[in-house]
N, C-alpha and C positions, 0 to 999 in steps of 0.2 A: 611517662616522665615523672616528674613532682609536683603535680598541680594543684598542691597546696601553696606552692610556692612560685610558681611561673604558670604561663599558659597551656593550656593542655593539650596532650597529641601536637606537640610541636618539638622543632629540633632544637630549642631553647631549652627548653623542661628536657629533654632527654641528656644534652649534655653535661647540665645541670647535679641530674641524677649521676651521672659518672662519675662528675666531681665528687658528689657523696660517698660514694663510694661502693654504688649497688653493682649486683653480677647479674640482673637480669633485668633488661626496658620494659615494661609492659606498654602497650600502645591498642588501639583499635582502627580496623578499616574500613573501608566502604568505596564503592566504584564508581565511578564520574560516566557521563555518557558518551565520552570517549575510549572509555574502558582502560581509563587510570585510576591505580590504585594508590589509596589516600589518606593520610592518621585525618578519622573523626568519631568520635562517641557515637553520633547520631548522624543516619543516611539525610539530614535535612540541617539546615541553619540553626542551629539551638538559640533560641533569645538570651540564655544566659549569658554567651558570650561570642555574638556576630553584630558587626557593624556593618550594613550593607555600602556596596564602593559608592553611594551619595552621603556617605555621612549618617544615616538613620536606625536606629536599633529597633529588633523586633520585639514582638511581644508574643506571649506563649500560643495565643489563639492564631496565629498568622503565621509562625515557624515553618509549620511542615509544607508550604505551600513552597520553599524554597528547596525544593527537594534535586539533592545532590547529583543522582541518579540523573535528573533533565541536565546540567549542566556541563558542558564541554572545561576542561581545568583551567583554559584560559578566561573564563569568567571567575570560577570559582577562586582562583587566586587572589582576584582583586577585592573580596571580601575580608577584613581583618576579624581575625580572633581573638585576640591578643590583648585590647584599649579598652571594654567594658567591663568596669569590677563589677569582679564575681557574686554573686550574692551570697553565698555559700563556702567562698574561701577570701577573708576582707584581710589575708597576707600576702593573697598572690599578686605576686608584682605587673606592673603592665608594659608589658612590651608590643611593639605595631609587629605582626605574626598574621601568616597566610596559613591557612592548610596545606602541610606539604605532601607531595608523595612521597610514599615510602619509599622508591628508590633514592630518593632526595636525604629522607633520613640516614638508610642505612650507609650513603656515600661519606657523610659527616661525622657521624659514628665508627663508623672504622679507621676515615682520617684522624679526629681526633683521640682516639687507641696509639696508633701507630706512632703519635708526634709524640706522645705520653707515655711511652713504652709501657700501657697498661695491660692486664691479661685477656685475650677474648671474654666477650661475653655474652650471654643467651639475649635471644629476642622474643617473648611473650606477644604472639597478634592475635587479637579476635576476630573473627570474621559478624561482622555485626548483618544479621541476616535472620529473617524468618518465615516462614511458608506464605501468611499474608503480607508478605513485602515484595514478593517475586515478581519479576518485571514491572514493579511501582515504583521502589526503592533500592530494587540492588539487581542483578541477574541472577536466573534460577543457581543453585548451590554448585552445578558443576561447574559452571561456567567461573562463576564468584572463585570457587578453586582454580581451576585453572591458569585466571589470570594472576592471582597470589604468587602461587610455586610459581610461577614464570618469571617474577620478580625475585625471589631467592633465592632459584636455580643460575638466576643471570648473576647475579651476586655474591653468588658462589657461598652462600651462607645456610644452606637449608640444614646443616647438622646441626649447627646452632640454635635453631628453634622451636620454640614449642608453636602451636596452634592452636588455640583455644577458641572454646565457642559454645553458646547452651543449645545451638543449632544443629542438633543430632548427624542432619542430613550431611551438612561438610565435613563434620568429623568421619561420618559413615566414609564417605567417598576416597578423603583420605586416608583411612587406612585401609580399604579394600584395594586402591590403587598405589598408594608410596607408605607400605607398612613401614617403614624405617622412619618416620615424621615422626616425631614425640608430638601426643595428642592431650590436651587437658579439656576435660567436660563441665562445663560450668552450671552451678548449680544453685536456685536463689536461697532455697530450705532442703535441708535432708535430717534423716537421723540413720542409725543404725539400722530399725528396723523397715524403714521405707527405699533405702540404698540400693536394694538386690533388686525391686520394681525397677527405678529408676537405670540400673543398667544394662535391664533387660529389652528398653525401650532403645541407650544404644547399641545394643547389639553384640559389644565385646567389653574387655576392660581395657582400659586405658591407661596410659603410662602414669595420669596422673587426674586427682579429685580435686577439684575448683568448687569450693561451696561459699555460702557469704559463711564472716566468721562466728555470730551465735549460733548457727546451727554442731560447730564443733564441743563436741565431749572425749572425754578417754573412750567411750564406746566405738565413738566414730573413731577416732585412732586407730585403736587397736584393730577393727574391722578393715580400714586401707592398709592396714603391715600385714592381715592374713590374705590381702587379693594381692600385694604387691604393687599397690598405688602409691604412688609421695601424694602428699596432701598438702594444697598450697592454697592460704585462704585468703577471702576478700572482705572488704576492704577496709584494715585497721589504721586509725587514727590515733589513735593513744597509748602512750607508754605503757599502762596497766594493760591494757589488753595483751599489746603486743608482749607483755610480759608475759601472761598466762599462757597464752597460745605457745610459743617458746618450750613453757616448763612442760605444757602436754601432751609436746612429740611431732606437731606440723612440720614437715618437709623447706617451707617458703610462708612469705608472710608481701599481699600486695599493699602497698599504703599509698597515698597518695603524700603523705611526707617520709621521705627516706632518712631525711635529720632526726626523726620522735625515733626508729627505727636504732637506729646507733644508739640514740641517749638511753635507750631498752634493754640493748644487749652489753651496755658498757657502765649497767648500773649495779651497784653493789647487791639491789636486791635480786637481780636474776640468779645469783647464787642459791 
């Protein structure tokens, strides 16, 4: 969504972003122990912004004790995301916001397309999962796949998405099993010369290179146009940057404000 500006992983912030004007949502999920799948950053309560349903805010030592995974989504609902300012973004508005499921999103999203007569547009999910989280925090990565695509197969939306994740193993499984899925590898540091290790470990190339954004230069560019990757970085915050990235050939740019985004590409100096 725009969680610089409304709550995050919710369908407030996602429609939000449409109104901006962006062609691609980015969101993250995680799986309830009902095995609904669900926009959240983190498989556990984050203290930055959970209000447990008494009224009570956590605090960083006591968060992961609230772990998503243990919860059926009819508890988890009744937990708001939405009422505790941010510490980290003191513009983002507050609105009373549940965790919703992604089917819940994607229902909203395409109704509000349709009433708007706006263009389709791409769905960025992460699969928030990693080998020491398996059956603690999420289900093992097939499983974790499994129930994903079955949400936007039912949806009828899976050409429109990308799946991303730094979690090798989902990405592995999805392309060995629905090569047709556009896959993004996400990535915290890289450079040119570290790139080939890096995707040696998963295993193929990828439709497309997810790095945070200083690790990009014209090196790393040029290197994603000779594998045939788009390069789409994370996560810019500022006009200048987003400028630069722009001038030096990235494919996408994820920001948590989509308004700095426009005033970037609609400024005289992008020229």
């Amino acid at each position: 969504g725009c969680r610089g500006l409304y709550p995050e992983n919710t369908i407030t912030a996602m429609i939000e972003a449409l109104k901006m004007g962006v062609t691609t949502l980015e969101m993250d999920v995680v799986i309830t122990k009902d095995k609904q799948v669900v926009l959240s950053h983190e498989p556990f309560m984050a203290h930055e912004i959970s209000t447990s349903p008494d009224g009570m805010f956590l605090n960083e030592t006591t968060e992961m004790q609230f772990n998503i995974y243990k919860m059926n989504y009819n508890e988890l609902e009744k937990w708001d995301v939405g009422l505790k300012p941010h510490p980290r973004f003191p513009n983002q508005q507050k609105i009373a916001a549940a965790k919703p499921r992604l089917s819940e999103v994607i229902d909203s999203v395409e109704s509000y397309i349709k009433i708007h007569k706006l263009k389709p547009i791409q769905y960025n999910i992460e699969t928030k999962s990693d080998p020491a989280g398996d059956d603690v925090f999420h289900p093992k990565p097939d499983e974790f796949v499994s129930l994903l695509l079955g949400v936007l197969n039912e949806k009828n939306i899976l050409e429109r998405c990308i799946i991303q994740s730094f979690d090798v193993r989902t990405l592995q499984i999805i392309h060995r099993e629905n090569p047709e899925v556009k896959l993004a590898y996400l990535l915290e540091k890289t450079n040119a010369k570290d790139l080939n290790r890096q995707l040696t470990k998963l295993g193929f190339i990828p439709h497309i290179l997810s790095p945070e954004y200083p690790s990009v230069n014209q090196e790393l560019v040029a290197l994603c146009k000779k594998k045939k990757m788009s390069l789409i970085v994370w996560t810019v915050n500022d006009v200048d940057s987003i400028q630069k990235l722009i001038k030096l050939g990235v494919n996408g740019i994820i920001s948590d404000y989509p308004n700095l985004y426009l005033e970037a590409v609609n400024s005289p100096n992008i020229n």
